[in-house]
C-alpha positions in Angstrom: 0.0 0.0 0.0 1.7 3.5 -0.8 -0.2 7.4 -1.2 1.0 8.1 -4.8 3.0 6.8 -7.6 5.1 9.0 -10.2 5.3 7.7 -14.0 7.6 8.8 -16.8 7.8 7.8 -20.1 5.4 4.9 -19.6 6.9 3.0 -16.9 6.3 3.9 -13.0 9.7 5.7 -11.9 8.6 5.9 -8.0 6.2 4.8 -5.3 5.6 6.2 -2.1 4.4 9.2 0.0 2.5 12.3 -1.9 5.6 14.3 -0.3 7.6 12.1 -1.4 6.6 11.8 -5.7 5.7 15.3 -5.5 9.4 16.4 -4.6 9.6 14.5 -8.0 7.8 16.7 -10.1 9.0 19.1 -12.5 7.0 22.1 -14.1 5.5 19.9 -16.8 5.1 17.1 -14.7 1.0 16.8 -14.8 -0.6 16.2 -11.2 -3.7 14.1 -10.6 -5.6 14.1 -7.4 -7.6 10.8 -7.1 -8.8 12.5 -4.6 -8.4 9.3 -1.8 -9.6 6.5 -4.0 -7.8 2.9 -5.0 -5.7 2.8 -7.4 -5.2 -0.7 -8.1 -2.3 -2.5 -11.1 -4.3 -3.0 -14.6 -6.3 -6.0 -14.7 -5.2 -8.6 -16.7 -7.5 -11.5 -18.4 -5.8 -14.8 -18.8 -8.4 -16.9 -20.7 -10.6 -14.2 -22.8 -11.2 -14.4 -25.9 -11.3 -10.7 -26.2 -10.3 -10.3 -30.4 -13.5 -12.4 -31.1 -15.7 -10.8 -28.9 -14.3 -7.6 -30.5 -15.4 -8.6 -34.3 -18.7 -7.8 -33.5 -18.6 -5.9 -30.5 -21.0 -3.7 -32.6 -23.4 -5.6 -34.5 -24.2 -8.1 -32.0 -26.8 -7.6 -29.1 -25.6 -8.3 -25.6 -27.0 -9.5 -22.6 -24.8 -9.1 -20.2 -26.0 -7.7 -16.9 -29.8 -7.7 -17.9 -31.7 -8.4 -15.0 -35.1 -8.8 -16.4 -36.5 -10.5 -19.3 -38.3 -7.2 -20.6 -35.3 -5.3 -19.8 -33.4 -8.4 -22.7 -36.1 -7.7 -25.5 -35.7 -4.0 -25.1 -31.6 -4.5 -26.0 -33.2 -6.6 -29.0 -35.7 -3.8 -30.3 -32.8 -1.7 -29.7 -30.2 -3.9 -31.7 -32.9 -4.0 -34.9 -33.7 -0.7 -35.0 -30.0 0.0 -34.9 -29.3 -2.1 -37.9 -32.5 -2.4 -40.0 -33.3 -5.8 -41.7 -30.5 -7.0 -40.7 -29.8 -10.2 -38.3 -30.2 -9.6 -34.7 -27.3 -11.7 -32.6 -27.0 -12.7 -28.8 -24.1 -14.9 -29.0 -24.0 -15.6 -25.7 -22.7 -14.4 -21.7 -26.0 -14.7 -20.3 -28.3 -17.4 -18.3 -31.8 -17.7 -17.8 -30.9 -17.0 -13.7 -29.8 -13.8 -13.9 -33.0 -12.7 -15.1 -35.8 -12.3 -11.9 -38.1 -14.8 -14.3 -35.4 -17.8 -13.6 -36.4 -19.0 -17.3 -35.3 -18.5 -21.2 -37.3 -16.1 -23.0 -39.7 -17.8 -24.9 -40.1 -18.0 -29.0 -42.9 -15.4 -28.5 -41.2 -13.1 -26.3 -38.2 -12.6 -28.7 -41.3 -12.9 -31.9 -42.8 -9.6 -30.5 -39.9 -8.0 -29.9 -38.3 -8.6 -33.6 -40.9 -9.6 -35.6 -39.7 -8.7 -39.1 -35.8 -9.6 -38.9 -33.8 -13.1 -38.5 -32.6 -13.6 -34.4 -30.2 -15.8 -33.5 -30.1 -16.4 -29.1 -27.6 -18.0 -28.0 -26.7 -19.6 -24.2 -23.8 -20.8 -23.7 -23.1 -23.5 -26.3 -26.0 -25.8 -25.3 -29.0 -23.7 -26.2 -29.7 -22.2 -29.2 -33.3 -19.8 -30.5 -33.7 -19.3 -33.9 -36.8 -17.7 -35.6 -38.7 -18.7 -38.6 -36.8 -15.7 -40.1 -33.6 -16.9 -39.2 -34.3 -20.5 -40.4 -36.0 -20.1 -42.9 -32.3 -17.8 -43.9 -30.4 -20.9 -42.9 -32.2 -23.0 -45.0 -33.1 -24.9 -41.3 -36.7 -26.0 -40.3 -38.1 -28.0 -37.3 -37.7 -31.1 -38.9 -34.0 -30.3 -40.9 -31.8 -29.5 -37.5 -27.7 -30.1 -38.0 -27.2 -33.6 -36.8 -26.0 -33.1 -33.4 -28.4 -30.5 -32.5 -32.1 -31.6 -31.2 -35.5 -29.6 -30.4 -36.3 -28.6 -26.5 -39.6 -30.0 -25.8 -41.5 -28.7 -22.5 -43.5 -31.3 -20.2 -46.6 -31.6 -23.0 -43.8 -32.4 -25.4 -44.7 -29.8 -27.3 -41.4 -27.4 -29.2 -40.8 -24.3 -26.9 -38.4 -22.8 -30.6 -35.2 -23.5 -28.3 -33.3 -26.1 -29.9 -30.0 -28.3 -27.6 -26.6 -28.3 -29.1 -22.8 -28.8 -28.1 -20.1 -26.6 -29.0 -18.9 -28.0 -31.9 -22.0 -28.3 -34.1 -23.0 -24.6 -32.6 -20.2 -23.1 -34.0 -20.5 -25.0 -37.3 -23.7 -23.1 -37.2 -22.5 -20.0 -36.2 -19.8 -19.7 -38.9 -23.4 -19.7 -41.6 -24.3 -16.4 -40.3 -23.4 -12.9 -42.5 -19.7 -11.8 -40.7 -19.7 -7.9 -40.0 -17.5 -6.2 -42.6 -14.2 -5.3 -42.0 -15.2 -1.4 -41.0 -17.6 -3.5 -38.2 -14.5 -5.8 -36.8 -12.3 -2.5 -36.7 -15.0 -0.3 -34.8 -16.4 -3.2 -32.5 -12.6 -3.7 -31.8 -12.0 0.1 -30.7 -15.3 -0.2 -28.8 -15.0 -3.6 -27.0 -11.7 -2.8 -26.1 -12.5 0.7 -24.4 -15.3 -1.6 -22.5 -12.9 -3.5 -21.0 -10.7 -0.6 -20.2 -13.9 0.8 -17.9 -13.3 -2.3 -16.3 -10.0 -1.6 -15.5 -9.0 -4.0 -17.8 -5.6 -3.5 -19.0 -4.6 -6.6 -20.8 -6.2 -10.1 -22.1 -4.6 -13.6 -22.6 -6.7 -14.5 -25.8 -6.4 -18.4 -26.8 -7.8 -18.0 -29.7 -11.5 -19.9 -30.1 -14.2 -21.2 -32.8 -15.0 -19.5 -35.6 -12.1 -17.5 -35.9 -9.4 -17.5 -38.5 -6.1 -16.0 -38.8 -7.5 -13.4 -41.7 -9.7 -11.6 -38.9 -7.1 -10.9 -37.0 -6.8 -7.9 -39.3 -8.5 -5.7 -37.6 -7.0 -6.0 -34.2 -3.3 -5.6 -36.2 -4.2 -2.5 -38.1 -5.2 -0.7 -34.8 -1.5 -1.9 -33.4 0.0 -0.7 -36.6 -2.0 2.7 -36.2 -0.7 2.5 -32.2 -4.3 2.9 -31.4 -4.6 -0.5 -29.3 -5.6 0.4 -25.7 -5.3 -2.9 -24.2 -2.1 -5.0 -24.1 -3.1 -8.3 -25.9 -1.1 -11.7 -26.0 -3.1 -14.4 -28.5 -2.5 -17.7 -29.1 -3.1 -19.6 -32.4 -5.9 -22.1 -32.6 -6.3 -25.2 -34.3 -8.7 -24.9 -36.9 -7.9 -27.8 -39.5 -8.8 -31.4 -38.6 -6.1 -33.8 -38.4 -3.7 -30.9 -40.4 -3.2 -29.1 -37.1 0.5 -29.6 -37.2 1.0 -28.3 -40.7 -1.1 -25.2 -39.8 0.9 -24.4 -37.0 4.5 -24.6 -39.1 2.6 -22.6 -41.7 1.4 -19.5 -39.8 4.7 -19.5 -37.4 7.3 -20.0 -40.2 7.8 -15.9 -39.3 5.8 -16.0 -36.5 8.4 -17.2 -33.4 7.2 -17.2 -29.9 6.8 -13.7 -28.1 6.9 -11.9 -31.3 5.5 -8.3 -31.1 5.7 -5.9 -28.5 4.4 -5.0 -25.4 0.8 -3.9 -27.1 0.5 -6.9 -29.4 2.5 -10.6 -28.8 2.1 -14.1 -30.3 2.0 -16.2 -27.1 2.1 -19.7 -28.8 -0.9 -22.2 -29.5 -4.1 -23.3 -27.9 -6.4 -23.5 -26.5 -7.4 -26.3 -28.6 -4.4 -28.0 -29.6 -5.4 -30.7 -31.9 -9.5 -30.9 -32.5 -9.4 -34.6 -32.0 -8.4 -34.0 -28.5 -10.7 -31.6 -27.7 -12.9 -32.5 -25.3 -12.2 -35.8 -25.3 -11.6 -37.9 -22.0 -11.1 -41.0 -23.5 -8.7 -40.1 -26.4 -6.9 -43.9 -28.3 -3.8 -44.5 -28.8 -3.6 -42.8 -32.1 -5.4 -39.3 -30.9 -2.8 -39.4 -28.1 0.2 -39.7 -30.3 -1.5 -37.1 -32.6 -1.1 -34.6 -29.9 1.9 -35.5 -28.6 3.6 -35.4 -32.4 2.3 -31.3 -32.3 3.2 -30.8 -28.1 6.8 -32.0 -29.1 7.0 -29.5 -31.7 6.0 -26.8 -29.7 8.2 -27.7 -27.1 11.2 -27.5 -29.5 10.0 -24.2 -30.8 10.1 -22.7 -27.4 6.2 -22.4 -27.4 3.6 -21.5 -24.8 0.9 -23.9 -25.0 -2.7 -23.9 -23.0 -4.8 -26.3 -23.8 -8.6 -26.4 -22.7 -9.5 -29.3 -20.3 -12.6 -29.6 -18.2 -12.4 -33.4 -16.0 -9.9 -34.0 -13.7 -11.1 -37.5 -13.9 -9.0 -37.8 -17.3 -6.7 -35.2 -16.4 -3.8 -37.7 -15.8 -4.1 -38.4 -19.8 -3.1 -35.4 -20.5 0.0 -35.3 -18.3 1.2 -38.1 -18.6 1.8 -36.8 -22.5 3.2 -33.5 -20.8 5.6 -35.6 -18.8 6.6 -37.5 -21.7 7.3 -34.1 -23.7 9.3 -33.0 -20.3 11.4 -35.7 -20.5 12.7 -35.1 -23.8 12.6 -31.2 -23.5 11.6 -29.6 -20.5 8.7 -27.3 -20.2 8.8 -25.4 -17.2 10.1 -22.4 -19.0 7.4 -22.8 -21.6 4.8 -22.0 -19.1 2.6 -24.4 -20.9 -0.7 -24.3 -19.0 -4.0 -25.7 -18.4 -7.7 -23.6 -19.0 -11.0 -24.7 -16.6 -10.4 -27.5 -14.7 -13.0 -26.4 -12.3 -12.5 -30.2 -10.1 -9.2 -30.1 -10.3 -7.5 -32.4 -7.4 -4.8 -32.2 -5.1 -3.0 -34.8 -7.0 -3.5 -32.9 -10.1 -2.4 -29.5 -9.0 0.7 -31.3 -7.4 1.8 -33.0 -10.9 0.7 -29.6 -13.0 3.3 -27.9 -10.1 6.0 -30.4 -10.6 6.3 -29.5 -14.0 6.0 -26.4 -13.9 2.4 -26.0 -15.4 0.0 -22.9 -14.9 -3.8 -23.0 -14.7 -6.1 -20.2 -16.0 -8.9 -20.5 -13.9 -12.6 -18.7 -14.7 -15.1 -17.7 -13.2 -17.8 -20.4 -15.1 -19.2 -21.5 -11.1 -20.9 -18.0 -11.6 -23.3 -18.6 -14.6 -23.0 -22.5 -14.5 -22.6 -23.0 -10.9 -26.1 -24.0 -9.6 -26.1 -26.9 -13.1 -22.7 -27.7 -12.0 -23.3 -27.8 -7.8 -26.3 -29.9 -8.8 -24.3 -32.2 -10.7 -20.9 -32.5 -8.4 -23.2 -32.3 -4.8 -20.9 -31.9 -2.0 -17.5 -31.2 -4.0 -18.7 -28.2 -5.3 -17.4 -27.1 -2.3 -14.3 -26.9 -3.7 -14.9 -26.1 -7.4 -12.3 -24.5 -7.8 -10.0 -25.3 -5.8 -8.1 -21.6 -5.5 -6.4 -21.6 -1.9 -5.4 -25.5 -3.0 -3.6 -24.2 -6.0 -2.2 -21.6 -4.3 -1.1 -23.4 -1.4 0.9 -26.2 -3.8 2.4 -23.2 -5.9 0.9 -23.6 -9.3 0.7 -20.4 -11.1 -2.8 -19.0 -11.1 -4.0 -16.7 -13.5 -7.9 -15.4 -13.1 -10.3 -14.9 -16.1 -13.9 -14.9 -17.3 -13.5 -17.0 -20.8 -16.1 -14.6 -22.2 -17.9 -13.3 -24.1 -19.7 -16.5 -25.2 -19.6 -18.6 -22.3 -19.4 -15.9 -19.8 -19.6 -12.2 -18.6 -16.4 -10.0 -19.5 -16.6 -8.0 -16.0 -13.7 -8.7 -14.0 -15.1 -7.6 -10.7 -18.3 -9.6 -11.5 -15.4 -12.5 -10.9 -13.7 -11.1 -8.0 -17.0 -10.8 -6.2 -17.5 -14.6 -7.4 -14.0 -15.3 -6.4 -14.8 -13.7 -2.8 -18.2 -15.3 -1.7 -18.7 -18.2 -4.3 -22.1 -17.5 -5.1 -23.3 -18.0 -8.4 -25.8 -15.2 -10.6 -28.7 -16.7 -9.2 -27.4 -16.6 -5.5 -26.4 -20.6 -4.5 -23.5 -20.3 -2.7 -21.2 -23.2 -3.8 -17.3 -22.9 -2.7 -16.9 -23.4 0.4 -14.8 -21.4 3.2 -11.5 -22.9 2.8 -11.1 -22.7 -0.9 -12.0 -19.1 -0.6 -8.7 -16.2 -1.4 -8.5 -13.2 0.3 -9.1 -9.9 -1.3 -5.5 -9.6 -2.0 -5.0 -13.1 -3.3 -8.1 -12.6 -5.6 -6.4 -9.3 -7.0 -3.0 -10.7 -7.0 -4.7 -13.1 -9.6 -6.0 -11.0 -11.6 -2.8 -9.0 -11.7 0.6 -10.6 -11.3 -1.2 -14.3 -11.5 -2.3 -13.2 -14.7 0.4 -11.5 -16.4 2.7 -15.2 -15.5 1.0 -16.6 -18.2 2.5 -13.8 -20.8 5.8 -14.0 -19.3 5.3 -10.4 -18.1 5.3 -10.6 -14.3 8.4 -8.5 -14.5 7.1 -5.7 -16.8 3.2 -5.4 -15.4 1.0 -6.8 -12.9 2.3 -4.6 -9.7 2.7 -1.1 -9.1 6.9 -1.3 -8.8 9.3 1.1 -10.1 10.7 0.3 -13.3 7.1 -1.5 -14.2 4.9 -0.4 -17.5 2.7 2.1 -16.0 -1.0 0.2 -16.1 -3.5 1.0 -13.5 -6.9 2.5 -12.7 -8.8 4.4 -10.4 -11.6 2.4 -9.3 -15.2 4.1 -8.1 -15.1 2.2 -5.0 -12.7 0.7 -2.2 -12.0 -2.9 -3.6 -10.5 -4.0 -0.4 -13.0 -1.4 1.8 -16.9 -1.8 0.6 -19.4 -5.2 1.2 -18.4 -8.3 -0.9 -21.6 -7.9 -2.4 -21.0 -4.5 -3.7 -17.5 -5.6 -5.7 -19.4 -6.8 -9.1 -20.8 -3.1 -8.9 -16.7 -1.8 -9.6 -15.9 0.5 -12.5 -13.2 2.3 -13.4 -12.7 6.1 -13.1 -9.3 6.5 -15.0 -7.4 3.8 -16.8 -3.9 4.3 -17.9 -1.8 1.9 -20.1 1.9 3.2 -20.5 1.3 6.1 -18.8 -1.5 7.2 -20.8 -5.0 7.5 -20.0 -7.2 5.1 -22.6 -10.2 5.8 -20.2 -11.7 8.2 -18.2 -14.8 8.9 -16.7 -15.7 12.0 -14.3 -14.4 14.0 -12.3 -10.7 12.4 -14.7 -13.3 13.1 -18.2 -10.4 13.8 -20.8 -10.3 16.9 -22.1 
């Protein structure tokens, strides 16, 4: 803890008393007054994928934070009337409990609120709503579903117009409907990313995702060209090719090498979904294995990062005993290859991922998913996940949201979770003893976080000689009710010294 801080050319030069930094000040040295509030290190995201979201930051509709199913179909009369016969998208971060109603909106509801253009509601990557309008656009009916997806009956087994999915054939789906144009990715890229920054946001870990390929990536690298990025971003490259994944990796890194970039904008390996045949799979032969371990070798002799996205601890010794076989031959530790999710994660696991030297990016899915999952698990959701565990054996922690599909993008929405384990419709699940303390939970988000970009030593604290990300939150982080934390904003957010957001009494001039 400390009064002030002083910054010069980007980086924090001192930390200490007001008499102290102001004794540093020179005539054109520019003084803020935060006038007694927190000033806390620039959040970092480890597991968002942020330049996704981004691409259609502005065309899609978003449901975040809507409490009320009225208050959802006014953002969708909202998101038609701003773009005219056009589709209207909610690809996801929501959950029928957040709303008071405890229920989807029904075929109807979303009917009267867009009657005349094609809607597309998506939860998570199980549910899916499409209108006649959007069917019939599709080329989809009632009785033509994908294979893999299936209609939602209710208890008279009549169609309530949701439809069941899985990820997979979702985003098969997904990838049918009209992409924004390029001037769309570039403006829902500025606007997405200023988002975050009220968030205090100050950096994202992106592993990459469905449905996005390396050409729309373009927008996100003419706004670093342009030196108009306002959030430090570290991606990941994604396997998109099916049973090619090696030869797509040696094609987009032949001038591609680990950490190239800058401090804005770095390529931070591959993952999250390292070959497709492993995805998901806790049962994986002989041959899938080997598949993976032919393209983990490879990364491991490119001096790659690698996160890969695994959900059951259950078949989580699969998966090391392939990293222990790369370690063997080249060892990883330095790598900081890591593991995403993992919500059950065990003793025994966290003790192997720490002997090797393996991270975990943990999310915040217990708050959307928690009361399906707690149902599910019964008494060890108590420990789901298993924070002060992971702490306590070592592993590096990073925290995260995995948004925007799957999950809110509001990092204090998971600090509060973090804090008192409750999920968006109130069920307190972690128990006590798996349960950080406010400075553990930000130390996550911060230093935790930036681990995972091998930048613990440039960001994350407020140090001298550190880049000079923070913000000025509205509220005490470590003063006001748990209760209150999801509430947070930012009042000024700096990256590099410079302000990227500002709200009053900091409004930029």
């Amino acid at each position: 803890m400390a009064q002030a801080i002083a910054v010069r050319e980007g980086r924090i030069l001192a930390v200490g008393s007001d008499a102290d930094m102001l004794a540093l000040a020179g005539p054109a040295t520019r003084r803020v007054d935060a006038g007694g509030r927190t000033v806390i290190p620039g959040l970092i995201d480890s597991h968002m994928h942020a330049v996704r979201a981004a691409l259609s930051y502005s065309t899609e509709v978003n449901w975040i934070g809507a409490h009320t199913i009225p208050e959802a179909m006014q953002r969708l009369r909202e998101g038609a009337r701003a773009r005219p016969g056009q589709w209207v998208v909610v690809a996801g971060g929501w959950t029928e409990l957040q709303f008071a109603e405890k229920r989807k909106p029904t075929l109807a509801e979303v009917m009267a609120a867009v009657p005349d253009q094609p809607v597309w509601v998506q939860m998570f990557y199980s549910h899916l709503l499409l209108t006649p309008k959007a069917q019939e656009a599709l080329a989809l009916s009632n009785a033509s579903l994908p294979a893999g997806m299936a209609l939602e009956r209710d208890a008279a087994g009549a169609p309530t117009g949701w439809a069941t999915a899985s990820i997979v054939n979702m985003s098969a789906l997904f990838d049918k409907l009209p992409r924004p144009t390029y001037q769309d990715n570039v403006a829902g890229t500025r606007q997405f990313f200023t988002e975050l920054n009220r968030l205090a946001l100050t950096g994202v870990v992106d592993p990459g995702g469905f449905s996005i390929y390396p050409s729309q990536y373009a927008a996100l690298l003419q706004l670093w060209r342009e030196r108009q990025l306002t959030l430090r971003v570290a991606y990941s490259l994604f396997a998109q090719k099916p049973g090619a994944e090696l030869a797509e990796y040696r094609d987009l890194t032949q001038m591609l090498p680990m950490g190239f970039g800058d401090d804005m904008l770095r390529f931070n390996g591959i993952g999250e979904r390292i070959t497709i045949a492993m995805y998901n799979n806790n049962q994986p032969d002989a041959a899938t294995r080997e598949k993976f371990l032919e393209v983990a070798r490879w990364a491991a002799h490119e001096h790659m990062a690698l996160t890969i996205h695994w959900q059951e601890d259950a078949s989580a010794p699969v998966l090391l005993d392939l990293f222990e076989q790369v370690n063997r031959e080249t060892p990883i530790a330095p790598l900081r290859w890591s593991i995403a999710h993992l919500d059950n994660a065990s003793p025994a696991t966290l003790a192997r991922m720490k002997a090797l030297g393996v991270g975990w990016t943990m999310q915040d899915a217990m708050y959307l998913s928690g009361d399906r999952i707690a149902a599910q698990a019964g008494p060890a959701a108590a420990h789901m996940p298993p924070l002060v565990t992971a702490l306590r054996l070592g592993v590096p922690v990073g925290a995260g949201t995995d948004a925007h599909r799957v999950a809110s993008y509001n990092p204090f929405v998971a600090l509060q979770w973090m804090l008192d384990g409750r999920t968006v419709g109130g069920r307190a699940t972690r128990g006590a003893e798996e349960t950080p303390t406010r400075e553990q939970a930000l130390r996550l988000y911060t230093l935790g976080s930036a681990w995972f970009s091998f930048d613990e030593r440039k960001r994350g604290s407020l140090e001298p000689g550190k880049l000079a990300d923070f913000a000025v939150l509205d509220r005490d982080f470590f003063g006001v009710p748990v209760a209150e934390i999801g509430g947070t904003v930012s009042l000024l957010t700096v990256v590099g010294g410079k302000p990227v957001y500002a709200a009053a009494p900091f409004a930029l001039q």
